[in-house]
GUMARPA-388942 format. One record per residue (C-alpha): residue in one letter; y, z negated, x. Coordinates in steps of 0.02 Angstrom, whole numbers, plus 50000, padded with zeros to 5 digits. Each point is the difference from the previous one (the first is absolute). Example, Ala and Ser with C-alpha at 12.3 -4.5 7.8 and 13.67 -1.06 7.14 Angstrom:
<recs>
A497754961050615/S501725003350069/
</recs>
This chain:
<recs>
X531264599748505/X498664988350048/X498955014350066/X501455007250106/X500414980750064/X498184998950035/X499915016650106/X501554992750093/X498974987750079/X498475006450028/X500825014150102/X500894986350102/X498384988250033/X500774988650131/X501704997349917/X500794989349873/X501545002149878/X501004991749874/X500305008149843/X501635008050049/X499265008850112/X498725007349902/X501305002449860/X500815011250133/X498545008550047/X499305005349819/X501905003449928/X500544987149916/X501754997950022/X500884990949844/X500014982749976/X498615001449849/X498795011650100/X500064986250138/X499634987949900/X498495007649923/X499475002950168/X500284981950050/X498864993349821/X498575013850064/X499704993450169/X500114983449950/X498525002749867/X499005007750165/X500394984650083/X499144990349880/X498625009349969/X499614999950199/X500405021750023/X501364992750091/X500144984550120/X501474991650073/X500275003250194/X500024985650110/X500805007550137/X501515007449886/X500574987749857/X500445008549842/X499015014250051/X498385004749906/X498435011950099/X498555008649924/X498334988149951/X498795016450012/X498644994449931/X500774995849838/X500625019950012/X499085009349863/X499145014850051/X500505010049853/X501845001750042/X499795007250180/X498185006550001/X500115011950150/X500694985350127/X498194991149993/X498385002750070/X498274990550029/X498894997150145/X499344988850139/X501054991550107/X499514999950198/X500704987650104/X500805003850186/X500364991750141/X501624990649982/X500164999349828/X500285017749949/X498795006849882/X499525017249922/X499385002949817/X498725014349978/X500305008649829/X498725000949886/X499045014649941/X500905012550142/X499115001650144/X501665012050061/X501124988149929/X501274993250138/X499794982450033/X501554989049948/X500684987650140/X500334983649933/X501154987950117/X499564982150042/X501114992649873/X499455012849850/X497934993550017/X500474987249849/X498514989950050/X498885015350019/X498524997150123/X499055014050057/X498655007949934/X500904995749800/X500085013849875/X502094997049993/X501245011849880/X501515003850099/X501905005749942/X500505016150115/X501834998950074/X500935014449998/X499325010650138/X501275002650143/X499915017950115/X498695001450135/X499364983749942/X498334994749944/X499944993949821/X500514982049986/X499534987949846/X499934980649955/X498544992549917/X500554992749844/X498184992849925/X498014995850079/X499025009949875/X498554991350096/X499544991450152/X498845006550120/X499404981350051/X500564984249992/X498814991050100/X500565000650221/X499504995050170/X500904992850132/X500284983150099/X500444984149931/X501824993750074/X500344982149971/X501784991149976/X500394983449958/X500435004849808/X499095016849962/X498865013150109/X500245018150002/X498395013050012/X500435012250116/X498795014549968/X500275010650185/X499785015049947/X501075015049969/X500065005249824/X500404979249943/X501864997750054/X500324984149895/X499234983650032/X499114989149871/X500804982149958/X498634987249972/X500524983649924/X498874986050114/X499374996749832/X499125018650012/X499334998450184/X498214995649912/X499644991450176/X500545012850110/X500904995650163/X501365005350106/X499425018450075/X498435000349907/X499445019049927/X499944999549814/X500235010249847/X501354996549886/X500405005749811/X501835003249951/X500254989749841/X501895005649951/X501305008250082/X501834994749936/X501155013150003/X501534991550110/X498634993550126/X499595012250148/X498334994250000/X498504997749880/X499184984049974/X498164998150017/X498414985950041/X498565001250102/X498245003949913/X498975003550176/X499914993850161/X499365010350121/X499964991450152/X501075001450191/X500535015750054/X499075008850168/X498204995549912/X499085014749961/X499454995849818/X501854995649950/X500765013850045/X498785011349925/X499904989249845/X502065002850011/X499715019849981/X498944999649873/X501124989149919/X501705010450045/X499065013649921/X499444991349833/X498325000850032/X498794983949940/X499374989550124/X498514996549913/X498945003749828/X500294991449854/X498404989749959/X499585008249848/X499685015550101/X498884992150134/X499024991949874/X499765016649921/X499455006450147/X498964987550066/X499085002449807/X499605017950036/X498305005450029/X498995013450126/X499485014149908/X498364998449912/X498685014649940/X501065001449833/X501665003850088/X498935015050107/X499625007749826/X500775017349977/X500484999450162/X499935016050125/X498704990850149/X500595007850178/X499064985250062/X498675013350102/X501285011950072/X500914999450165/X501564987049980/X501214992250122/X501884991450004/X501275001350137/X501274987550004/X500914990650123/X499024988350110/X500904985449934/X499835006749809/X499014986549883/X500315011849834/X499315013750002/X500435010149845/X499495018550031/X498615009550072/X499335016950024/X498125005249960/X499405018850067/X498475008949972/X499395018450022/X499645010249870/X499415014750099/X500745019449989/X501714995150087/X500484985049859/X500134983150022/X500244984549910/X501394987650031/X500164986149897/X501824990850002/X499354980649958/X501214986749937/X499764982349950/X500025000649819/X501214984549989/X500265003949807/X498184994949961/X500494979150068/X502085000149970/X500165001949803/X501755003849918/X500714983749950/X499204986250106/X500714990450106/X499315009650168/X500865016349921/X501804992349983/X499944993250163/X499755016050072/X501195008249886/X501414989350056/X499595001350191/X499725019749971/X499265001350165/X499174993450163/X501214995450141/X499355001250183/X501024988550120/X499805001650190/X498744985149986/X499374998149831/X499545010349835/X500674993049840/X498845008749880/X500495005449812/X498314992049939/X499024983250036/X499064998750168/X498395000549874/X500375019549941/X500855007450144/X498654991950151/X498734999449895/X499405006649850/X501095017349999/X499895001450184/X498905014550034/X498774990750135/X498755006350121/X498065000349921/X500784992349842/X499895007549803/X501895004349957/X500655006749822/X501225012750037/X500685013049896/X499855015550082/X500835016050058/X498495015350043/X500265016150067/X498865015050037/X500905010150144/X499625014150102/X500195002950193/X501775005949973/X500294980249888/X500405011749839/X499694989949854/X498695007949889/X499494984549873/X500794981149983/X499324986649902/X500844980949951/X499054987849953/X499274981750021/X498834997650161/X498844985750089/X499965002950192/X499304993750157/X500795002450150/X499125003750143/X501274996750137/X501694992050035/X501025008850125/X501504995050072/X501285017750052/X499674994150170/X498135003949993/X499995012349878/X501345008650136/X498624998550135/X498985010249897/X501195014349961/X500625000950197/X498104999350041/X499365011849870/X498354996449993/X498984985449896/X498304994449994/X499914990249819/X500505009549835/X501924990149956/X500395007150174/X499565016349963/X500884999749857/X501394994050066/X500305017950138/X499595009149808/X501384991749902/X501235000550164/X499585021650009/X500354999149800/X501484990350010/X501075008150134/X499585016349898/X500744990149858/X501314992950112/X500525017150061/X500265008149838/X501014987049928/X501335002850142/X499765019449964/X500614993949837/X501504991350029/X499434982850035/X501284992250107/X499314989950133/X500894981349971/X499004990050142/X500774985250075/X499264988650134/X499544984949951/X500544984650113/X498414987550039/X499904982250073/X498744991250091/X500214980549956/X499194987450100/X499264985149896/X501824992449940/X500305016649941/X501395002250142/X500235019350047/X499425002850175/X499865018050000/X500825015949889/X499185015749992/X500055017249880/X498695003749898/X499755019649965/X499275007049889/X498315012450054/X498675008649906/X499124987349940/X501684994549898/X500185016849954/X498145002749943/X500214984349869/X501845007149968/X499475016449949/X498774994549869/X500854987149935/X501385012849980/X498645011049893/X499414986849915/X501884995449932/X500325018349972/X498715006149897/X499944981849908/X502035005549943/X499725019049957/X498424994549882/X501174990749897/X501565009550020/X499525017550019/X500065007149836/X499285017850061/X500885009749858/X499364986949865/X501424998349861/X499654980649978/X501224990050138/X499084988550125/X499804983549980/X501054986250069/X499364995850173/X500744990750146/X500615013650137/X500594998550180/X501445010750008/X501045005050135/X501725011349949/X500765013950097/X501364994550142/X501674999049949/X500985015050033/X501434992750080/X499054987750085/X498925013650086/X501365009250063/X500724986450066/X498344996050097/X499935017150071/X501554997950047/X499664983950115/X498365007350078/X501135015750046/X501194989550113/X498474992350073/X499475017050050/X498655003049857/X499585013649879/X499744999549846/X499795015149862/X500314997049813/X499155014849897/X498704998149897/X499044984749988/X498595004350091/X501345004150157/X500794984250000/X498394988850001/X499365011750161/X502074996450061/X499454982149971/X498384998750070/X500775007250152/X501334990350023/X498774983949982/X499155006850140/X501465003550119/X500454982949995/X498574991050010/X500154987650145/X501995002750019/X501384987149974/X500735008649866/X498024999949896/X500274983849920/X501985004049930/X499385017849942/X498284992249925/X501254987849891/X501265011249947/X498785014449970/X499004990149886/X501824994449905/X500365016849968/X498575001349910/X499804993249827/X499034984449994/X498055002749937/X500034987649849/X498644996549850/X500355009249832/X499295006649862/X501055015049984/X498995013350129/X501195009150113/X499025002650132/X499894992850197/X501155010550077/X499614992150191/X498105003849985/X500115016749896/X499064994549849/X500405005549797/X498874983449965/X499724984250088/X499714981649960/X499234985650100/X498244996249954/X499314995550167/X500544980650023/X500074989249851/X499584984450118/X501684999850067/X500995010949888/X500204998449804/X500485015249956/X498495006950058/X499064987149861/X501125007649882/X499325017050042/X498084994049979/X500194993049847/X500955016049923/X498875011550070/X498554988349922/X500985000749830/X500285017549985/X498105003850088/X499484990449847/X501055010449857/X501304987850007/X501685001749908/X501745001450129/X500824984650051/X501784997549951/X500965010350146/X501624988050005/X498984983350028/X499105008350141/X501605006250081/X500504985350001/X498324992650090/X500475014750119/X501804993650044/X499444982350023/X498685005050131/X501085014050096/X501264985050011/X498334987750079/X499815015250110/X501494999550061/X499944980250014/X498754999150101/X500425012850124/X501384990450037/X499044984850014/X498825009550128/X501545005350100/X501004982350002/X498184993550073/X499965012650127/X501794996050066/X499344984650013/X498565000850089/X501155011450126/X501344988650011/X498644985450054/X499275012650111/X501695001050102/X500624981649976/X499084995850157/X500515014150108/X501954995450000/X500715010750158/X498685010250015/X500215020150033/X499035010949903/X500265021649983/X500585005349837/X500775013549907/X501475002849897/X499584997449825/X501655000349909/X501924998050030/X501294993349888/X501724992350009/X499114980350065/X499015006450107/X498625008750072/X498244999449943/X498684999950122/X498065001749972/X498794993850134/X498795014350035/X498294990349998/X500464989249866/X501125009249895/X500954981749983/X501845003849943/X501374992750076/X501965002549994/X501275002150159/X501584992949922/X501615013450033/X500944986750087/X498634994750128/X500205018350097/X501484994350114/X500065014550096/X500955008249883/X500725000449834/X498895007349883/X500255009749834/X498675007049852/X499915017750006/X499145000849818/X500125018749993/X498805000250143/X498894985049984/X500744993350148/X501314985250117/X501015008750122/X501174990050121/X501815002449985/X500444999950171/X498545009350096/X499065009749860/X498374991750034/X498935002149841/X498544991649914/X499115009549889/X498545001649878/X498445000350096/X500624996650194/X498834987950104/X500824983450037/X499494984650082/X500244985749899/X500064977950026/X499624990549860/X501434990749984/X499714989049843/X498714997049844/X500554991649841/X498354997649902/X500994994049858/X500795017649968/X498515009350075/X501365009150114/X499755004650192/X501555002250113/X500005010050169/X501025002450147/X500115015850083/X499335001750181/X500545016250058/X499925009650159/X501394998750095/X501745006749944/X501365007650111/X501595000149931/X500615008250166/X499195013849954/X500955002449822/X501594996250099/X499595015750109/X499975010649841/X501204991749898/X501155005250174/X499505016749998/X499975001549796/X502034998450066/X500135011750103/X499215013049909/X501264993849874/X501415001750096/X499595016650076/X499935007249799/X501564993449969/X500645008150164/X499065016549923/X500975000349833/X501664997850087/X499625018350095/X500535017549916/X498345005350008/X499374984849881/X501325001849879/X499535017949981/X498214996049981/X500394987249873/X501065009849905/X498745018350011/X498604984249908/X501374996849878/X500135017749921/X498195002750036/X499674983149883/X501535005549874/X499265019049988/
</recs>
């Protein structure tokens, strides 16, 4: 009985009932069956599965989270809650990447924030509906620590955080201000969260400083994003302890200190963590020697240094600043692989032939000294030039002839080509934008790619690639990247199609060439950036495991990242197993490494979106001062608020609201990516030039609003057709009245019965 009362109400989620209605619903007609049913709901009451209902006295509602998953085990699921606009919210199942994702209403969050791992109750699932649920219990949060703006009152301040995934505001007793003022930028910590109050409480721990300056608001990021602001001391003492390698750390070492040796890196770049040596070995063969800073040999497990970079998992590159994973004194100094400077590296070297076949590979610990530091722009010069006069150019136009032979064969492969451009800044001395520009890639970023790309192959497939051995490999840390998603795919192809593209979907090979193609149709069009984004979220995302499937978006059985453990700890992970198991070592334990995987797919991610926020920054700066101004742009995406708008130089994003287009009424034609008026049919499509005004900037929210300036419109025009769209109506109205018509129409009837 219980279980049937219980089953009642959690089919019925919103309502509440007295116990003669439930004795109704479950049967129980006589006096004593009532009465039993009365005592059971009662007992539920007190032990908090039920709860009285304010709204209806005498009534009692569901408490979910008291509802014990054994008695209805198919109406839950977990996963991670992501926040909308507005309130609404979406929870991602876990574990199913083809899993729908359940909707979860405003009033169903429960106190859910996004980014928390959440379990939610499923509601009965209505027709042509997506699947609804409640969440009934935080299994964990994904933060508790927020930025936003200090609002005073006379009593209590709120922190408003501005941004779009933190609906609720934080209440701050004065008490908890720590110092901070009315509109001041700080970060807050939510301290408890009672369940009748619509908002959590919290207190200041940092004050960041007035919004607009450059340092707070990139501080702000970092902080939104739950990165540290600084190292603990105990690391930079570490650091600052650590020594320059002496004769006895050169010992065993590989020396590479005599042969041709370069880096190319950004012109800005301070740490430089790879670089590539080349010498001839004569009959066709060559030697190429993949050198990385052998971090391992200064960051031990267990101290201090090592936790820290655990924990931040990663570098994060801001518009205007690197935060680093280690100490100034590693990743500037003493790992950074410096021009006519003695380097311990460990060490990647392959003998190749004219056609960059591999015919021998060796790992192992190095000491190098490069001869030359290149930024891409000069080693570019070289390359367009083709000629050089001192040996690292030389060997530069080698390794470029090797690489694009490398390059090319990978595509031949299946390698799909995933490039995006990559929006630069030039800062004046306050670190205010005054230019935007793209930076693309050429073939001195693809020389570097390319054998960094070998490097991290071969590195994978000597630990994982059994080659018919019975014994199973090792535990290692892999960068995988899964097949698409069926469903997902087709739906892509789909949306390309209606654009007017082509895509195939045979075997694998087909569809990276469909791809590749399709990356290069687009390339400068309004539609590049939409189809870039959605592309790359049909595909599954490339994460750290230890469990090898293979990189499905470069074409590789095994791959790993061995090439930057400066900036990435995964890839000091990978040096110190490949050290281990070099060495004879036993295999680590497979579950605590995937779980050092997770944590730094999920820093990945982190500071990706750190990168981004900074960049929509720095672009909504750029534009703050150019209010009014009219700039050419294309159509970068449409939906039901508006129209978004890209400018063409800048690629700065900006959105035409639905209800500034006055000369008509306006309506989302989702089918076809597009607004058409209601009146006169204009449309506004995917990819059509515009000119745009900058209408307004809020820095706050990093968000850029346009107004359309458009050639212009005659309506007289659309009158004219709209008067002969008439007439040609009321002469086929005239037709179907004539004998002759009614024949016709009936002859097409029979034809269509037959």
């Amino acid at each position: 009985m219980k279980t049937q009362i219980l089953k009642i109400f959690a089919n019925n989620p919103f309502e509440s009932f007295n116990y003669k209605q439930i004795a109704t619903r479950v049967g129980a007609h006589d006096k004593h069956a009532r009465q039993n049913v009365m005592v059971l709901m009662q007992q539920m009451a007190e032990d908090n599965i039920l709860v009285d209902d304010p709204d209806h006295r005498g009534k009692l509602k569901l408490n979910p989270i008291h509802l014990s998953p054994d008695l209805l085990p198919e109406s839950y699921i977990t996963g991670v809650i992501d926040m909308k606009q507005g309130g609404k919210a979406y929870v991602i199942p876990d574990g199913d990447d083809a899993a729908e994702d359940i909707q979860i209403a405003p009033n169903n969050t429960n106190h859910a924030l996004h980014g928390d791992h959440v379990k939610v109750l499923l509601f009965p699932r209505r027709k042509m509906r997506k699947p609804e649920g409640q969440v009934v219990q935080i299994l964990q949060r994904a933060r508790t620590r927020f930025v936003g703006t200090i609002q005073k009152q006379e009593r209590f301040a709120f922190l408003v955080s501005g941004t779009r995934t933190m609906q609720v505001d934080i209440f701050i007793p004065l008490t908890d201000l720590n110092g901070a003022d009315d509109g001041e930028r700080v970060v807050a910590e939510i301290t408890d969260w009672p369940e009748r109050m619509n908002n959590p409480v919290g207190r200041v721990v940092k004050r960041l400083g007035r919004p607009g300056d450059n340092n707070v608001e990139m501080q702000s990021i970092l902080a939104e994003y739950d990165f540290p602001l600084d190292f603990p001391p105990e690391a930079e003492r570490e650091a600052s302890a650590l020594k320059a390698p002496t004769l006895a750390d050169l010992a065993g070492r590989r020396d590479f200190r005599n042969v041709t040796t370069f880096t190319i890196d950004p012109a800005d770049a301070k740490d430089f963590d790879d670089a590539i040596s080349f010498r001839i070995l004569g009959e066709g063969r060559y030697e190429v020697g993949v050198h990385i800073a052998d971090v391992s040999h200064y960051v031990k497990p267990g101290t201090a240094i090592d936790r820290e970079a655990y924990q931040r998992g990663t570098s994060v590159y801001l518009v205007d600043r690197t935060v680093p994973m280690l100490p100034e004194r590693l990743c500037n100094d003493l790992c950074s692989l410096k021009q006519d400077e003695d380097k311990l590296c460990f060490s990647a070297v392959f003998e190749l032939d004219d056609e960059a076949q591999v015919h021998n590979q060796w790992f192992g610990k190095t000491v190098i000294c490069s001869n030359r530091r290149y930024a891409y722009e000069e080693a570019q010069q070289i390359i367009d030039s083709g000629t050089a006069t001192d040996l690292p150019g030389q060997a530069v136009l080698q390794l470029n002839a090797l690489a694009s032979k490398l390059r090319s064969r990978r595509y031949a492969d299946g390698a799909i080509n995933f490039e995006t451009q990559e929006v630069k800044f030039q800062l004046d001395e306050n670190a205010h934008p005054i230019g935007v520009y793209i930076r693309e890639d050429r073939e001195a970023n693809w020389l570097v790619e390319e054998f960094m790309l070998l490097a991290n192959r071969c590195v994978a497939a000597y630990i994982g690639d059994r080659h018919g051995q019975k014994s199973p490999a090792k535990t290692f840390v892999y960068r995988v990247h899964d097949e698409p998603n069926p469903e997902k795919l087709d739906t892509f192809v789909q949306f390309v199609a209606k654009l007017g593209y082509k895509m195939k979907l045979g075997s694998r090979k087909t569809l990276a060439k469909s791809y590749n193609s399709l990356f290069e149709k687009i390339a400068g069009r309004g539609e590049e950036a939409m189809i870039d984004s959605i592309a790359i979220r049909t595909m599954a995302k490339a994460k750290y495991s230890t469990q090898n499937i293979g990189h499905y978006g470069l074409g590789f059985k095994f791959y790993t990242h061995f090439t930057s453990p400066i900036r990435r700890y995964p890839d000091l992970m990978v040096h110190r197993l490949l050290e281990r198991y070099m060495q004879g070592g036993q295999s680590v334990s497979s579950v605590e490494y995937e779980d050092y995987c997770e944590h730094c797919s999920v820093m990945e991610k982190r500071a990706a979106d750190a990168e981004r926020a900074s960049i929509k920054y720095k672009q909504a700066e750029f534009l703050a001062d150019k209010i009014g101004q009219v700039f050419p742009a294309l159509i970068s995406g449409v939906s039901k608020w508006g129209i978004y708008a890209e400018i063409e130089q800048t690629r700065c994003e900006g959105m035409i609201a639905i209800g500034s287009l006055k000369d008509d009424y306006y309506m989302l034609d989702e089918d076809n990516y597009q607004v058409i008026g209601r009146r006169y049919g204009r449309t506004y499509k995917l990819g059509f030039p515009v000119q745009i005004k900058v209408k307004r900037v809020d820095l706050l929210k990093k968000q850029i609003d346009f107004e359309l300036v458009d050639e212009a419109f005659e309506p007289k025009a659309d009158k004219q057709s709209k008067k002969a769209r008439r007439q040609n109506k009321a002469e086929n109205k005239a037709q179907t009245k004539s004998p002759k018509s009614k024949s016709k129409k009936k002859s097409s009837s029979k034809t269509k019965n037959s």
